[in-house]
C-alpha positions in Angstrom: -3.6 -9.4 -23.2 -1.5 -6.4 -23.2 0.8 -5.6 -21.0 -0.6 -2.4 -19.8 -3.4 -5.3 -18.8 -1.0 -7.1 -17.2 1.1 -4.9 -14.5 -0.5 -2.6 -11.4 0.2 1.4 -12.5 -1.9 1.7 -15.6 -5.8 2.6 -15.5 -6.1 -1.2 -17.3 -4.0 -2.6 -15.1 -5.4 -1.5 -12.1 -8.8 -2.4 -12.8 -8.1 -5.9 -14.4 -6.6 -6.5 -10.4 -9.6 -5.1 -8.8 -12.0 -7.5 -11.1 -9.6 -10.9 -10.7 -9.1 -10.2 -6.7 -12.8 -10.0 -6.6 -13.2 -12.6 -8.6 -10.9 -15.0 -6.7 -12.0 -13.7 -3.4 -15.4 -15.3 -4.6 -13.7 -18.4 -5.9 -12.2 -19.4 -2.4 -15.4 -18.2 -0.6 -17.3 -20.5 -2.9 -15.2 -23.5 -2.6 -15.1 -23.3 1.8 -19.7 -22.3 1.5 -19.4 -25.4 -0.7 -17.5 -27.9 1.5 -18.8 -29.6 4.6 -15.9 -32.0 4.5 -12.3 -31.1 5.0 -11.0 -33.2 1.6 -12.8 -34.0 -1.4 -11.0 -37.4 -1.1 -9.5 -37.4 -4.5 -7.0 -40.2 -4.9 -3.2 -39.4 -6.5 -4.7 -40.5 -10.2 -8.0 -38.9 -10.1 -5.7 -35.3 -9.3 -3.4 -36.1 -11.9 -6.4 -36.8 -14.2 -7.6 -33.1 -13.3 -4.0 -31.8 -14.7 -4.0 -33.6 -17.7 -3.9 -30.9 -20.7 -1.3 -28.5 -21.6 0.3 -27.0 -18.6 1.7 -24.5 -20.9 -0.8 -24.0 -23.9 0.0 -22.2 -27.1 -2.5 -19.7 -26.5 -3.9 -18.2 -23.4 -7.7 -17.9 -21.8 -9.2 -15.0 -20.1 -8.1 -14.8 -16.0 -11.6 -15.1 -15.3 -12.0 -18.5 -17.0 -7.6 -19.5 -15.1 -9.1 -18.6 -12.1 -12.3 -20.7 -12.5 -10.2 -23.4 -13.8 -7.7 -23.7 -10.9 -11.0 -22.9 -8.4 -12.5 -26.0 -9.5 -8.9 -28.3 -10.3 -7.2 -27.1 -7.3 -9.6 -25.6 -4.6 -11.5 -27.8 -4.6 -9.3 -30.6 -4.2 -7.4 -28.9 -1.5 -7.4 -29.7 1.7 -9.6 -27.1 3.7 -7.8 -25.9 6.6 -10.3 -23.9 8.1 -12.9 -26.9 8.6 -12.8 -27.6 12.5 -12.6 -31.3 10.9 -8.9 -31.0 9.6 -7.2 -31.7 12.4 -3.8 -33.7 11.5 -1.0 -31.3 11.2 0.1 -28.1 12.2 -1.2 -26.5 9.0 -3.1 -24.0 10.5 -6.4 -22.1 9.5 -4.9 -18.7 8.3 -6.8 -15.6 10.0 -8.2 -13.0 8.2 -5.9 -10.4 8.9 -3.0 -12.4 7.7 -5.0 -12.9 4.9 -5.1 -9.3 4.2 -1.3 -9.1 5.1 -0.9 -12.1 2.2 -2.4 -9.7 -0.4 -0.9 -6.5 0.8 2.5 -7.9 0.6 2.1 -9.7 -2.7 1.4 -6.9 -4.3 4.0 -5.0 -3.2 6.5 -7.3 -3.9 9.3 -6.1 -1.5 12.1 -8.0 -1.3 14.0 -8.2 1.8 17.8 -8.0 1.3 18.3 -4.3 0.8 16.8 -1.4 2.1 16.3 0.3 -1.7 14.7 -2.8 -2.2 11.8 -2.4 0.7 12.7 0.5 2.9 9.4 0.8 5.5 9.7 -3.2 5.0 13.0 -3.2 6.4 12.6 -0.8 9.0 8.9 -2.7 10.4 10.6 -6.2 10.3 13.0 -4.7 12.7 10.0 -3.7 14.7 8.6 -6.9 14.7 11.7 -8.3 15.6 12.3 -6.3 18.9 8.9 -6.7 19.4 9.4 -10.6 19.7 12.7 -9.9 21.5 10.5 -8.0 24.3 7.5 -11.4 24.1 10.3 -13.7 24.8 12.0 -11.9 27.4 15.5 -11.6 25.4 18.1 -9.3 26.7 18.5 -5.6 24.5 21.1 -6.9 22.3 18.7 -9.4 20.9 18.2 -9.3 17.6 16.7 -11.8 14.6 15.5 -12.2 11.0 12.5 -13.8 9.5 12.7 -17.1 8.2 10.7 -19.6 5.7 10.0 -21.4 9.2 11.3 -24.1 11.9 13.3 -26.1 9.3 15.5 -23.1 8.3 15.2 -21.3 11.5 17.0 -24.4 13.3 19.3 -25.0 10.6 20.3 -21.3 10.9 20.5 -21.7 14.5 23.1 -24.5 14.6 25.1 -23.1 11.4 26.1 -20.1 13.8 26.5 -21.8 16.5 29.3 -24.6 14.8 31.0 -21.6 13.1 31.3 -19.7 16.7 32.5 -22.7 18.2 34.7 -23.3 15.2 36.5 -20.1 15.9 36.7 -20.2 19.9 37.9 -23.6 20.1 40.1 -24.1 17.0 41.0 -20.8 16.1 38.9 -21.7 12.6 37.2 -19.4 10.0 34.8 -21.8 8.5 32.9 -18.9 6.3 36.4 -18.6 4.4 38.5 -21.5 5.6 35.7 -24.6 5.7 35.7 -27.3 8.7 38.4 -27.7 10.6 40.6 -31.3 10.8 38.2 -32.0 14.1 35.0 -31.1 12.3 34.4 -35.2 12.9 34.1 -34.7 16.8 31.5 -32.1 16.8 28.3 -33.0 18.2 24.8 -31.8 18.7 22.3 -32.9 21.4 18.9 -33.2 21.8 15.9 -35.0 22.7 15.0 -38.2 21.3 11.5 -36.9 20.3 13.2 -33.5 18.9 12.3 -32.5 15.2 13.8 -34.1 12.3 15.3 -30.9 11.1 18.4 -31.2 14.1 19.7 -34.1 12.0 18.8 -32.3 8.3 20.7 -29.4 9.9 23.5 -31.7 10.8 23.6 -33.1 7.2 23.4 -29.9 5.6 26.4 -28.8 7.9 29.1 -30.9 7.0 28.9 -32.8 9.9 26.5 -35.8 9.3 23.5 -36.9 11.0 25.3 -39.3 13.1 26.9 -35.8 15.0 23.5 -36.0 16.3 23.2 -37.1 20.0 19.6 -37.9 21.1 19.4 -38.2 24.7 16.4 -40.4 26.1 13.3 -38.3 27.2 11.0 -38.9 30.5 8.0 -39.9 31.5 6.0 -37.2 29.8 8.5 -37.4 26.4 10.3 -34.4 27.5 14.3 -34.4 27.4 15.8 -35.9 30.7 18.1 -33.5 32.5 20.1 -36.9 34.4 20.3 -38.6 30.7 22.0 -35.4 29.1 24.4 -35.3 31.5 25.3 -39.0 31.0 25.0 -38.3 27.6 27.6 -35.1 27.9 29.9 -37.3 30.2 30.4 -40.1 27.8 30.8 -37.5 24.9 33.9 -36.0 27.4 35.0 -39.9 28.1 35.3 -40.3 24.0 36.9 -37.0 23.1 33.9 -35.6 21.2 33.0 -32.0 20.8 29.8 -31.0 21.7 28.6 -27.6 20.6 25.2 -26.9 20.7 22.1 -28.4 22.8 18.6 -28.3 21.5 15.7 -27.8 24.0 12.1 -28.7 21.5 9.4 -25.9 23.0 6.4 -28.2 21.3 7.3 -32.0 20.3 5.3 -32.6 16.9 3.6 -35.8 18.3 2.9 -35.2 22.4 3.3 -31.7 22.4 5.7 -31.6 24.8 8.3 -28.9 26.4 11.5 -29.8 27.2 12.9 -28.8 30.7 14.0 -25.4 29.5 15.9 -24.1 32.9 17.3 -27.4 33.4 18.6 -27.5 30.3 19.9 -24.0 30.1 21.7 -24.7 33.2 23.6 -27.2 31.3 24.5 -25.1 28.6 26.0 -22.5 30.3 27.7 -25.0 32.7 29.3 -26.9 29.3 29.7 -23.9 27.1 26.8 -25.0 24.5 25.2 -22.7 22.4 21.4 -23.1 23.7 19.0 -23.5 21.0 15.2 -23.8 22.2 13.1 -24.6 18.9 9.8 -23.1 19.8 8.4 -23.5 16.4 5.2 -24.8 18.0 5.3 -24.0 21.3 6.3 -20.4 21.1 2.8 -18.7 20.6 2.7 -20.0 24.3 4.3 -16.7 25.3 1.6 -14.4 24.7 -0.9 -16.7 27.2 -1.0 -15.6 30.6 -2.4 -19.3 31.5 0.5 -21.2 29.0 3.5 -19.0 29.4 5.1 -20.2 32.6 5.7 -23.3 29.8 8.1 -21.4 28.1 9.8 -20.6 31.5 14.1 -20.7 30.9 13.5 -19.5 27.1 14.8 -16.1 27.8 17.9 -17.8 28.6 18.8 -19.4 24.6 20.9 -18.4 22.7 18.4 -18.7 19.7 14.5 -19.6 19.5 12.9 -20.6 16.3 9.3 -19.6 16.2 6.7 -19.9 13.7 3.8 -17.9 13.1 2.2 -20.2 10.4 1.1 -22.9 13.6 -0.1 -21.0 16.6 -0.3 -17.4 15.2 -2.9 -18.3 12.9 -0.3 -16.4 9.5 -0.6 -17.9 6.0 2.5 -20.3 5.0 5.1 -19.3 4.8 6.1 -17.0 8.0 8.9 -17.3 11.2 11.8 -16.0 13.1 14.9 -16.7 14.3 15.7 -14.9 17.4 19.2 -14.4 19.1 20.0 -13.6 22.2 23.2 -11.7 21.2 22.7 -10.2 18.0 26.4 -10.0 17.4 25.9 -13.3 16.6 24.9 -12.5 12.6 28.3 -11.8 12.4 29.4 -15.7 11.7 27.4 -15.7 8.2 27.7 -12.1 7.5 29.0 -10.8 3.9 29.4 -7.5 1.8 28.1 -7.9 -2.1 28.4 -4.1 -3.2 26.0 -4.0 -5.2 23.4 -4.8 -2.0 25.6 -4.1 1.2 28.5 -2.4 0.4 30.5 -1.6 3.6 30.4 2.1 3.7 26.2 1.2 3.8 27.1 -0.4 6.9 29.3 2.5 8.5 25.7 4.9 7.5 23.9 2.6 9.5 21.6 1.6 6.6 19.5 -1.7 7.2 20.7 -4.2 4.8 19.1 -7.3 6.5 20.5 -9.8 3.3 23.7 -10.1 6.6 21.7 -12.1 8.5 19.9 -14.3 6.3 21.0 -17.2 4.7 18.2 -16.1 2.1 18.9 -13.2 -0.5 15.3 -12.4 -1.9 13.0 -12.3 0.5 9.4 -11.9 1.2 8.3 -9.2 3.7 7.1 -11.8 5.8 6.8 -9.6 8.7 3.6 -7.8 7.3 1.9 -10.9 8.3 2.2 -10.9 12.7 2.2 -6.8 12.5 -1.1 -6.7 10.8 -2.5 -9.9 13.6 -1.1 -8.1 16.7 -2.0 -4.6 15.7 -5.5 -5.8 14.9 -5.9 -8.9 17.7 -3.5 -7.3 20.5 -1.8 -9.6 22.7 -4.7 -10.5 24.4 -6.9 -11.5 21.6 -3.7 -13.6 20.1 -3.5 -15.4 23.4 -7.4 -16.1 23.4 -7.2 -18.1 20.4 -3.9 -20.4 22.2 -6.0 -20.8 25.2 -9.4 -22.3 23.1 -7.3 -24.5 21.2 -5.5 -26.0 24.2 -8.8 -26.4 26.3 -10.3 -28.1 23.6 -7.1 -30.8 23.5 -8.0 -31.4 27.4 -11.9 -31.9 26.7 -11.0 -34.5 23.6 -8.5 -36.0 26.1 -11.8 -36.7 28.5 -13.6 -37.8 26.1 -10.9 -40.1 24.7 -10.5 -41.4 28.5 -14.2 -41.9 29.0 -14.9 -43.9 25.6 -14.9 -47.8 26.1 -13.1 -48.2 22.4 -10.5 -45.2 22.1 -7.1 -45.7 24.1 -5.8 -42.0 25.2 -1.9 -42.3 25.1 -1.3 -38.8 27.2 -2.4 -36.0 29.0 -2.0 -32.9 26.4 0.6 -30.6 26.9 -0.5 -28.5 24.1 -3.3 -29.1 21.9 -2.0 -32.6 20.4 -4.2 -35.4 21.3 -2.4 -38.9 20.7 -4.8 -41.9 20.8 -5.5 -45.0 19.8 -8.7 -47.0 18.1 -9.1 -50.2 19.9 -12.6 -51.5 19.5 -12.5 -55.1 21.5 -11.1 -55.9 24.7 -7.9 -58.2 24.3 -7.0 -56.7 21.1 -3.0 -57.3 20.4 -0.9 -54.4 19.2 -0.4 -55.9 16.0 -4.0 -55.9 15.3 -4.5 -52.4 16.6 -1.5 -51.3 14.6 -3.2 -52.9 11.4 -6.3 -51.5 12.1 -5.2 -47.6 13.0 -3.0 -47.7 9.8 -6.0 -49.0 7.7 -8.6 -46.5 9.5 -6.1 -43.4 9.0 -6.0 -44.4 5.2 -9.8 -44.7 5.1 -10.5 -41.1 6.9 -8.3 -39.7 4.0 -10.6 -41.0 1.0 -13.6 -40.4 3.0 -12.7 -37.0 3.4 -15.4 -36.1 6.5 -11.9 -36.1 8.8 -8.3 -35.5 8.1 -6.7 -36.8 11.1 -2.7 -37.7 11.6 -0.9 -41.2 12.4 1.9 -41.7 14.1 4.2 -44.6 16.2 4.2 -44.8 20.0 6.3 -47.8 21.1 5.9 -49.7 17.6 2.2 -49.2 17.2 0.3 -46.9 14.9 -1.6 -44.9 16.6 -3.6 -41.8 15.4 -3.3 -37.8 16.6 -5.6 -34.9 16.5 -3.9 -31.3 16.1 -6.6 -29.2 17.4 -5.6 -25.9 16.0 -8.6 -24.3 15.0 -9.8 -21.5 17.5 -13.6 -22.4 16.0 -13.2 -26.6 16.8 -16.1 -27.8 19.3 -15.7 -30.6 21.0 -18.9 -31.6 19.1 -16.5 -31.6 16.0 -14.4 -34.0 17.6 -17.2 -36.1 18.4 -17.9 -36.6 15.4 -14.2 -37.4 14.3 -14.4 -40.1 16.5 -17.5 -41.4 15.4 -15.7 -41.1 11.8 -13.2 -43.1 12.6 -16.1 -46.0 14.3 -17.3 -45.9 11.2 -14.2 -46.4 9.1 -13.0 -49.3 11.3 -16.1 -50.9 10.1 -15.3 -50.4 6.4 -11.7 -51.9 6.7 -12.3 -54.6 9.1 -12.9 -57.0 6.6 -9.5 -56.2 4.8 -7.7 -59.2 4.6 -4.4 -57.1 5.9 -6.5 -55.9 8.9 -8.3 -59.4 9.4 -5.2 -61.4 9.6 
């Protein structure tokens, strides 16, 4: 192929991308019209099988006959996110319009560290940003930047927050000096059933996981207000430095929302920089019914949020929000040849200062396009279905004689467990969940999640899809009836 083929701008360009677009529009329409099941149920060899020839052959094939190729190799073996069925993670089903977004952005190829680089990019991520600042009830000097997502949104979070605490209380420039001597006495707290990433973040800081302070939670999993401040008066008792407390909007497993105005209270009354990681939960705030769970967020110092859970956007797509925008300032730099300083004095948007990212995707495109074509309202519709349909499993669970319900939702994660005789130990039911989860996933008519509770596997739907039935979880329930059966017999499940 030439390269007048290859690259948008030339009359055989342009048309080669009309006729591949089409023609993988009709490749992923063909492989969801083709699947009733969420997962083929490939194993790890048979995929590996799939890939077996020349990843990088001497000579190249049509795009027609790649896209055919990776249609049947990849698609089909993927896991379909959009069948109500797939229901373990908080993968979501991506919504049209952020489907469009996907292409629209892709194409362009902005990249968003410098306003020459993506000028109306920069300018509608800023939008979207005081948008979200106005959702979440932040003050006017709020201010954020788009993220890959949770995991760097909370890392981001508690990098600002050690270097501002760094400076205050030791006088220390950690962008151009490093840790201070006391770096060893810093601590973070938060909930025992917090996200993994508050210890990643920990590790990536400097500081290790072990300046990571999990405080019990309470009855319903959420982060005790008495325990943190035991917690915080031992930490004074040993000399430690506590810097930052993290309040979880959304626990992966129960859903759950921390006590977000008891715990801001706390913050302000210790000088913690309060970090609320709403990565799940934060689509709450466009609900009229939900919101009030979200009450006490407008009081963080950041908020993590995701739009690839919730707001229904492709992977990869979120936001870190802060409550005092000044706050960019602890990771902020100059490179001249994307930032120079006199760009700042112009006022010219160069948002590479408050990223720890340098290329960027244009992210933002993906949320503008929803809201301007759902509104809040019709973004808010599709939060509500997916939480009803968590409480109308939860009956179900409650009402069936061989399913264990271990919660009232909070959200729309449903944890439960399979226990099909009476008098059933939890080492058998352990045994069998673990077996059944690993049966679902080669049977492929239900992906559904596993977790612990108190020692014992126990399984989890994620009911994320606004177009789930409670029909659709009938039948994952009857799935998993079915795959007890199969692995019953398995001498690890017999014993």
């Amino acid at each position: 192929m030439s390269a007048e083929e290859l690259f948008l701008g030339s009359e055989q360009g342009n048309q080669l991308y009309r006729e591949a677009m089409n023609h993988a529009v009709d490749a992923v329409l063909g492989s969801v019209a083709d699947r009733e099941s969420p997962y083929s149920g490939a194993s790890p060899d048979a995929l590996a099988a799939e890939f077996d020839d020349a990843v990088v052959p001497e000579h190249g094939q049509s795009l027609h006959a790649t896209v055919d190729e990776a249609a049947s190799r990849v698609l089909d073996h993927s896991v379909h996110t959009s069948n109500p069925r797939c229901a373990a993670h908080l993968q979501c089903p991506p919504m049209i319009p952020g489907l469009v977004a996907e292409t629209l952005l892709t194409a362009a190829n902005q990249s968003l560290d410098s306003f020459d680089q993506a000028p109306a990019a920069t300018v509608l991520e800023e939008r979207v940003v005081d948008a979200l600042r106005d959702l979440f009830d932040l003050p006017n000097g709020a201010d954020g930047v788009f993220t890959s997502g949770g995991t760097q949104s909370n890392f981001q979070a508690l990098l600002l927050a050690r270097d501002r605490y760094c400076s205050r209380r030791f006088d220390r420039d950690v962008q151009a000096e490093g840790l201070p001597a006391e770096a060893e006495s810093l601590r973070i707290l938060c909930s025992e059933a917090a996200h993994f990433t508050a210890k990643q973040a920990a590790h990536y800081l400097g500081l290790g996981e072990e300046a990571v302070v999990t405080v019990p939670t309470d009855d319903e999993r959420r982060l005790d207000p008495d325990a943190l401040d035991a917690t915080l008066a031992d930490l004074d008792r040993q000399g430690a430095h506590p810097f930052a407390l993290v309040g979880t909007a959304g626990t992966t497993d129960f859903g759950s929302v921390d006590p977000l105005p008891a715990l801001a209270e706390r913050a302000n009354e210790h000088d913690l920089w309060f970090h609320v990681d709403a990565a799940y939960g934060g689509a709450l705030a466009t609900s009229e019914r939900h919101g009030h769970l979200l009450e006490g967020i407008e009081r963080a110092d950041s908020v993590a949020v995701d739009f690839h859970k919730l707001f229904y956007q492709p992977i990869s797509c979120g936001t870190l929000l802060l409550r005092d925008g000044d706050d960019f300032e602890w990771i902020a730099r100059n490179a001249a040849y994307l930032n120079p300083e006199d760009h700042d004095d112009a006022g010219v948007p160069n948002l590479v200062a408050k990223s720890v990212q340098t290329t960027r995707r244009f992210d933002a495109l993906k949320p503008y396009v929803a809201f301007r074509t759902l509104g809040r309202t019709g973004m808010a519709s599709l939060v509500d279905r997916t939480l009803d349909l968590a409480d109308d499993a939860a009956a179900l669970l409650a009402d069936a004689d061989d399913f264990e319900l271990l919660h009232e939702p909070t959200l729309n994660a449903v944890v439960f467990r399979y226990r099909p005789r009476a008098g059933m130990t939890d080492a058998a039911v352990d045994k069998l969940n673990a077996a059944v989860r690993r049966e679902l996933l080669q049977d492929g008519r239900a992906i559904v999640a596993r977790t612990e509770v108190e020692g014992v596997t126990s399984l989890k739907f994620t009911l994320l899809n606004p177009t789930a039935t409670l029909d659709d979880v009938a039948a994952m329930l009857d799935a998993v009836r079915e795959c007890g059966t199969v692995v019953a017999d398995e001498p690890e499940v017999a014993a």
